[in-house]
N, C-alpha and C positions, 0 to 999 in steps of 0.2 A: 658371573661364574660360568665356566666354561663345563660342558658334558663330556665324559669321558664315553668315545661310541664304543661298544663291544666287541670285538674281533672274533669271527668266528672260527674256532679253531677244528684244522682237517686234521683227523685220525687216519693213521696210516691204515691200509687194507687192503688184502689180497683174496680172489675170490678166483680159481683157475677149475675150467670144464675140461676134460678130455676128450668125452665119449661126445658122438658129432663132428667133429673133428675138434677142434679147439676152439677157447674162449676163455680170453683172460680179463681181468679187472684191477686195477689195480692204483693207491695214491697213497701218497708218503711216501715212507721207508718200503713198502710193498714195490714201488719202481727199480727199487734197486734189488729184491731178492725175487723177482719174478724170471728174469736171468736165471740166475744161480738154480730156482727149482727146474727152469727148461733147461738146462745143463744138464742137470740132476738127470731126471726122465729120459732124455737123449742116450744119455751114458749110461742108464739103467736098461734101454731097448738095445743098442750096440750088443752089448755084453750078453743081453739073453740070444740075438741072432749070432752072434761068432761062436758062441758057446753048444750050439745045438738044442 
């Protein structure tokens, strides 16, 4: 009879620092929206400096 071994499964997670300068973390599906929120944040400081 053979053993079925257990697969350890990775939950996605994101864990992003600002203050300091930056520090991100990030597995799974977090690889892919860590992007999208440094876009975000970018485009969110943009806006506040052309805006005064």
């Amino acid at each position: 009879m053979s053993k079925r071994i257990p697969r350890l499964r990775t939950e996605s997670s994101l864990s992003l620092k600002v203050g300091h300068w930056f520090e991100a973390q990030a597995t799974g599906w977090g690889l892919v929206v860590l992007p999208l929120v440094l876009g975000a944040l970018l485009t969110a400081a943009l806006l506040k400096w052309f805006s005064g």
